[in-house]
C-alpha positions in Angstrom: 80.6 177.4 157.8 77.3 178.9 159.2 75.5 176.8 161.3 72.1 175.1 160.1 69.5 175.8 162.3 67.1 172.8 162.6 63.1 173.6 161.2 61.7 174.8 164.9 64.1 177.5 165.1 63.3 177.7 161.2 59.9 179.2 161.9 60.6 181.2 164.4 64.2 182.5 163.3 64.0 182.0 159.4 63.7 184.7 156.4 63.9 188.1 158.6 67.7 189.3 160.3 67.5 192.8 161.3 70.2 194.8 161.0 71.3 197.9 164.1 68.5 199.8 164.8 66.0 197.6 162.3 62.4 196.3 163.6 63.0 192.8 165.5 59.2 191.7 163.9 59.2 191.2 160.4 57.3 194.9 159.2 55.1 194.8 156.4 56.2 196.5 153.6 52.9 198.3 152.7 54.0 200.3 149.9 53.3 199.2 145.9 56.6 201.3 144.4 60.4 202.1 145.5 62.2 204.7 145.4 65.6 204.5 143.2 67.8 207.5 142.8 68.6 207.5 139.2 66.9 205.7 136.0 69.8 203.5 135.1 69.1 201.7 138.8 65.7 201.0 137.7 66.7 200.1 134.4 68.6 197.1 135.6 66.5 195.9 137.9 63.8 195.7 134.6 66.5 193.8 132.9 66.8 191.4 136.1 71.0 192.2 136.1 70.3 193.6 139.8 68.1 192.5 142.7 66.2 195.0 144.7 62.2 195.9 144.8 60.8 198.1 142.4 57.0 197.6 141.8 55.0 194.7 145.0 53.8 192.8 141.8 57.2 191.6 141.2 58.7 191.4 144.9 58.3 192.8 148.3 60.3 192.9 151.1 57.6 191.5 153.4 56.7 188.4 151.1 60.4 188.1 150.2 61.4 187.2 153.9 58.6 185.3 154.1 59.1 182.9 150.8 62.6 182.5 152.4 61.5 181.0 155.1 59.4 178.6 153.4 61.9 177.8 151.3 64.7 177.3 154.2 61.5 174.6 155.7 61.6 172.6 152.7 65.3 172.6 151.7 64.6 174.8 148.4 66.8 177.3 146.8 63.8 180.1 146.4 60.1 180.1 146.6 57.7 183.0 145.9 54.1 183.5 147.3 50.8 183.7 145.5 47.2 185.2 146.0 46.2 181.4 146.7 47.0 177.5 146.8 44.8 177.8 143.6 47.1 180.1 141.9 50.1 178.2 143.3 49.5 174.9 141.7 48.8 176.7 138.3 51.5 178.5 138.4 53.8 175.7 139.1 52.7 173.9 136.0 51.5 176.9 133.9 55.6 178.1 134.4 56.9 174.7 131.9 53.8 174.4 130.1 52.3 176.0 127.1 49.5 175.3 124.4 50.3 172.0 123.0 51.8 170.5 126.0 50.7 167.6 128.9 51.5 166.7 132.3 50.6 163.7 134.1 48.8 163.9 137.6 47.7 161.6 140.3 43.6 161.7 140.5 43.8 162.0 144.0 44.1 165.6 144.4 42.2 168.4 146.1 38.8 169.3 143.6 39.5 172.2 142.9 42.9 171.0 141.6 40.8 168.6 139.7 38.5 171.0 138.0 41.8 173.8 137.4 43.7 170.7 135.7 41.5 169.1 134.1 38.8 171.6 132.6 40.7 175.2 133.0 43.8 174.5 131.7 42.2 172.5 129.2 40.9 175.6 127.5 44.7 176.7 127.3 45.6 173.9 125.4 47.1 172.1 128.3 46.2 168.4 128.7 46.5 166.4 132.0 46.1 163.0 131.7 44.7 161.4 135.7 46.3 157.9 136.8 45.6 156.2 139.8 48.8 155.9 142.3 47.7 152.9 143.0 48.4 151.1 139.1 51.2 149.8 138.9 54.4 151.5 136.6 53.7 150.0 133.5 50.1 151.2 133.5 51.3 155.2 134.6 54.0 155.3 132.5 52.3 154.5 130.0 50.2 157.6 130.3 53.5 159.6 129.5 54.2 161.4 126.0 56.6 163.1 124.3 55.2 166.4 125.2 54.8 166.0 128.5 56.7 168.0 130.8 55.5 167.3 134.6 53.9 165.1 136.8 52.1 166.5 139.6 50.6 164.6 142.9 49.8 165.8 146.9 51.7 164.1 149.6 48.4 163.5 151.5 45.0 164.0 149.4 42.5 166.4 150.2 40.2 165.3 151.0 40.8 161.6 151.0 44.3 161.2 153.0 45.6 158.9 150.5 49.8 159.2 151.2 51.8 160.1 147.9 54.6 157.1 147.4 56.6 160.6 146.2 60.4 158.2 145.9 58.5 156.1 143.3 56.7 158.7 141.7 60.0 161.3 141.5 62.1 157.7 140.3 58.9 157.9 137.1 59.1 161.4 136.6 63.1 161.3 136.4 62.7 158.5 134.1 61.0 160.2 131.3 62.9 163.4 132.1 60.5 165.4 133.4 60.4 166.9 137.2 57.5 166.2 140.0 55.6 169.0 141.7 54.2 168.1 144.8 51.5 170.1 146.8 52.8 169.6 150.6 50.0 171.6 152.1 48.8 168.6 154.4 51.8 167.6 155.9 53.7 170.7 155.9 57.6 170.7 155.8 57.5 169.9 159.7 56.4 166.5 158.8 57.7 165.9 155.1 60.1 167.6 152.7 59.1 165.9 149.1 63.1 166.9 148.0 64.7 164.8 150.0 62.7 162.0 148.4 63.3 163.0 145.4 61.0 165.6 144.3 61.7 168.6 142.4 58.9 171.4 143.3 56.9 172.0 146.2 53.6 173.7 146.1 51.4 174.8 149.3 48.0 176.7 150.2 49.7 178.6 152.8 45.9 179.2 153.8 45.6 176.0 155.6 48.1 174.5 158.4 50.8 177.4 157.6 48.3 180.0 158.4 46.7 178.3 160.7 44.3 180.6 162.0 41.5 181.0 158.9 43.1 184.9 158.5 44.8 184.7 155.3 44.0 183.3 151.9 47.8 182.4 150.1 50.0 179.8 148.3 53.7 179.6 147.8 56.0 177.4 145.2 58.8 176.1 146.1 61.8 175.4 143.9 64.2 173.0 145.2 66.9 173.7 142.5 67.8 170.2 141.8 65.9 169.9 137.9 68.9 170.0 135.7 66.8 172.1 132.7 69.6 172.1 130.5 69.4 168.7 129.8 66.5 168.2 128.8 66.3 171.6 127.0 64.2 170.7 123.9 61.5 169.8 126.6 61.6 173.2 128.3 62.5 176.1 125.6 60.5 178.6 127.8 63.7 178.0 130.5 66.5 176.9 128.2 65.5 179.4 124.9 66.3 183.2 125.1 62.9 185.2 126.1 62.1 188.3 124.0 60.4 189.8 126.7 63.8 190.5 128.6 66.0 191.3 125.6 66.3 187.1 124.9 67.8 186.1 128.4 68.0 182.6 128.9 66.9 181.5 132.8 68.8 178.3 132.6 71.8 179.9 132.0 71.7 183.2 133.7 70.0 182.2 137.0 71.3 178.2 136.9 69.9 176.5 140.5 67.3 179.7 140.5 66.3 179.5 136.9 62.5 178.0 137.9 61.2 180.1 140.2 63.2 183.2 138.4 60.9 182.8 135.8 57.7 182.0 137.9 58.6 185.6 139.6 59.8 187.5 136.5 57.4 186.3 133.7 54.1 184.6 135.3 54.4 186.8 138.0 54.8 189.9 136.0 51.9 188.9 133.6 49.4 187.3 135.8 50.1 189.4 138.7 48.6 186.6 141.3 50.4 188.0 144.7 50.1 187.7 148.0 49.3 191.0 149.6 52.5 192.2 152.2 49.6 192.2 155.0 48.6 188.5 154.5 52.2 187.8 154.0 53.3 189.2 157.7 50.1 187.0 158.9 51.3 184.2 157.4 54.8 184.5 159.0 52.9 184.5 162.5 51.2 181.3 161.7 55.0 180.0 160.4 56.5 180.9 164.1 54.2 178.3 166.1 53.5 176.0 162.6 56.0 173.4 164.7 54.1 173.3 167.5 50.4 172.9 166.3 51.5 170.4 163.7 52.4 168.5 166.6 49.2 168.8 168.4 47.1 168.0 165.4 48.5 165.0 164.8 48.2 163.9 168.5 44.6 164.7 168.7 43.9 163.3 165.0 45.4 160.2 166.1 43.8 159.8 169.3 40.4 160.9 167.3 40.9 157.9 164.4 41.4 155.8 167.1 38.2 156.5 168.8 36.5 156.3 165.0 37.8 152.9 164.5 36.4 151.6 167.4 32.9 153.3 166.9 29.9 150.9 165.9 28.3 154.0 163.8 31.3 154.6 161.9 31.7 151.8 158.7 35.4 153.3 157.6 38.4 155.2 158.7 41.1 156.6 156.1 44.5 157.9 158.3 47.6 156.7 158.2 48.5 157.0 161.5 46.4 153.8 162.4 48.4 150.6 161.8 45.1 148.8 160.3 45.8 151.5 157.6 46.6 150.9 153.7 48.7 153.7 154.0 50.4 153.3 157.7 53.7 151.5 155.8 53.7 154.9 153.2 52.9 156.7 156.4 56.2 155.4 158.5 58.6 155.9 155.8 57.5 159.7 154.8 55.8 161.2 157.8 57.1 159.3 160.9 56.4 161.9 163.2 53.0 162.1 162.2 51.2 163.6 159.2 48.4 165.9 159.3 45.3 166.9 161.4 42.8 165.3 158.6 40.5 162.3 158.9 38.2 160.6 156.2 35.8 158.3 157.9 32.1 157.4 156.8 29.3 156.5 159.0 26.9 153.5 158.6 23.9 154.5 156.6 22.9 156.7 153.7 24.2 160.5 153.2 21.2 162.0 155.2 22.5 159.8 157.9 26.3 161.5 157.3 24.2 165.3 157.2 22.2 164.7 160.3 25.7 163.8 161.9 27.3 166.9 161.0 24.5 169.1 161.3 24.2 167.8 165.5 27.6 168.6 166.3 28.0 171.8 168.1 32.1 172.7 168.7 32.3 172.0 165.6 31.8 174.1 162.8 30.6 172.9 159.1 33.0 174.7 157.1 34.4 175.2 153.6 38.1 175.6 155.5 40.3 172.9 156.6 43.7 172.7 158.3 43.8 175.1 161.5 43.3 175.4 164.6 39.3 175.2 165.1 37.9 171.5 164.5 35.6 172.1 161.5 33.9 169.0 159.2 32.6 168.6 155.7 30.6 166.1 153.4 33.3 167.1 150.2 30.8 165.3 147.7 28.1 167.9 149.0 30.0 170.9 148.9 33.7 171.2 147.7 33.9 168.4 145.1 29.8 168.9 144.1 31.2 169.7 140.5 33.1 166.3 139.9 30.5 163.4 138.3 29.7 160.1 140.8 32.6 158.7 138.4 35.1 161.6 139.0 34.5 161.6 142.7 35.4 157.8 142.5 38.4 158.5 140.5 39.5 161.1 142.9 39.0 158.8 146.0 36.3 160.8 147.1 33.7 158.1 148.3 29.5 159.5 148.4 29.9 159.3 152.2 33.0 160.7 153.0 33.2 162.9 155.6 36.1 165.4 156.0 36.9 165.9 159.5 39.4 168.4 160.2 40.5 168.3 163.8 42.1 170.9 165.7 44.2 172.0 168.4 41.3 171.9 171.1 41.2 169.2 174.2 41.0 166.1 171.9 38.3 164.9 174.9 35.7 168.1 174.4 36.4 167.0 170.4 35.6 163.8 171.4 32.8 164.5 173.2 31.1 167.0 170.7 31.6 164.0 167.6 29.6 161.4 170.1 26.8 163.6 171.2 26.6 164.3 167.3 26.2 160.3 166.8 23.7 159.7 169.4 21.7 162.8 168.3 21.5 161.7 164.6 20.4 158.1 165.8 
């Protein structure tokens, strides 16, 4: 039996083996078509009864190796990249969801999440319905219907690092025989993998800690072949009824363990066309080979940074888990015990020009729409990334008027340090 390698060597080691004589660095594939010799080659690979590459839309060798390695980090079975997180998280839903349906999703989710779910999708004929993580089970379960086919929640919010109770949630989901999608772009699978509690599919913006460099916009779903489709067929015909569009193959039973993220590549894919390009694809793998190591430093200069927050006479609140004064610190232990992520919601003692002065006197770092790499950068998310949610959304979401979204880096935690108290004196 071939030896498991543990998820360091995983980033490095994962999703590429050359063969004699092959390219030790993962090349990019920077070609749209393939070359097959005879038609009845192609012609299976159309009917998906072979695998190769025929047209980048549908696969690349470049984003293939890549997706593998993401899916060897989380434990999944297969995974396929997308042009975005954006496109990621509606693809994940959008691939057991049609006109007619509903999914249930935690409010405290990134805002453009918020807006895709609950105004985009809308227009499709796709109702969300938002429940606070924080009721209790009678109250979300009640918020389930017969059509609905998924619920959907992020392991740490964006922006307001509230921690996912994803066991309790995946226990819910199961109940009502549906699966949970869970976006594990904060923590990354170095410090969480949602299956192993009990969720069924993972989402990330591979832009943000996986990239880690602000080079490559991306997503990637993650399918960790546990959802057992079949039996709950009537729920999912689009998996478990023959579709026309491939001479009326059923997923379920053709692809079994692969049938999800099959169909995410072969239909969505196909249709939508939402890929990542082979060049952000090898940059991304970069960012995957040293994800283990800034992880780590992120979450030791985050913590050292709450710390210093919490003790701060100008700051009136601190949201991360890593502090043991922390709602979320028991959450926190039991999910991410080796740390979680590199984000901190705090709030400063005053009104929301107080919170702008602030951020406009820091100098190292940068006000930014990015979060998640390796540069320190802040923002004031009511302001700017979650301006389009109402003062009642925003409080649904856990987005509080003075949050401030500070996303700290891999720099000397004392120059970070240092640059966030000059920036509090100066905005006295």
């Amino acid at each position: 039996m071939e030896k498991k390698l543990r998820r360091e060597s995983v980033c490095v080691q994962a999703g590429w083996t050359p063969k004699k004589g092959e390219p030790r660095v993962l090349p990019i594939y920077q070609s749209t078509t393939f070359k097959y010799d005879n038609s009845e080659q192609m012609a299976r690979l159309f009917d998906l009864e072979d695998t190769g590459y025929f047209y980048t839309r549908l696969q690349n060798p470049t984003n293939d190796a890549v997706a593998a390695k993401i899916a060897e980090l989380e434990g999944g079975v297969g995974a396929m990249l997308t042009s975005s997180g954006q496109a990621a998280n509606f693809y994940a839903v959008f691939n057991i969801c049609q006109a007619g349906d509903h999914f249930v999703t935690s409010n405290t989710i990134y805002g453009g999440t918020y807006n895709l779910f609950g105004v985009t999708m809308k227009k499709l004929g796709i109702e969300c319905t938002f429940v606070d993580p924080e009721w209790d089970d009678k109250r979300i379960e009640a918020a389930f219907r017969p059509n609905t086919k998924c619920f959907f929640g992020e392991t740490i919010s964006n922006p307001g690092g509230h921690v996912f109770d994803i066991e309790r949630f995946a226990r819910m989901a199961h109940k009502h025989g549906v699966p949970l999608i869970v976006d594990n772009t904060f923590a990354t699978p170095i410090n969480c993998r949602p299956f192993e509690w009990g969720a069924d599919i993972v989402t990330h913006s591979t832009t943000k800690y996986m990239d880690g460099h602000a080079t490559s916009v991306g997503g990637a779903i993650v399918d960790s072949g546990n959802f057992d489709w079949n039996a709950h067929a009537d729920k999912f015909p689009g998996l478990c009824q023959p579709d026309e569009s491939y001479h009326g193959l059923t997923y379920a039973d053709a692809f079994g363990k692969m049938a999800y993220i099959t169909k995410a590549t072969a239909q969505l894919m196909r249709d939508l066309g939402s890929i990542q390009s082979p060049q952000n694809a090898f940059l991304l793998n970069l960012g995957l080979e040293t994800l283990h190591l800034r992880m780590r430093q992120h979450c030791a200069n985050a913590q050292a940074v709450a710390e210093y927050l919490e003790q701060n006479e100008r700051v009136a609140w601190v949201n991360y888990c890593g502090l043991k004064s922390n709602k979320y610190y028991e959450l926190g232990q039991k999910y991410l015990p080796n740390g979680s992520c590199g984000v901190i919601a705090f709030g400063l003692k005053g009104t929301k020009e107080d919170a702008i002065r602030f951020m406009d006197s820091l100098k190292m770092i940068c006000i930014v729409t990015h979060v998640a790499d390796a540069r320190t950068c802040v923002l004031h998310p009511a302001s700017h990334t979650h301006r389009q949610l109402s003062d009642e959304q925003l409080r649904e979401a856990g987005v509080a008027p003075d949050l401030i979204r500070l996303s700290v880096g891999i720099e000397n935690v004392e120059d970070i340090i240092e640059d966030i108290q000059q920036a509090l004196d100066a905005s006295k």
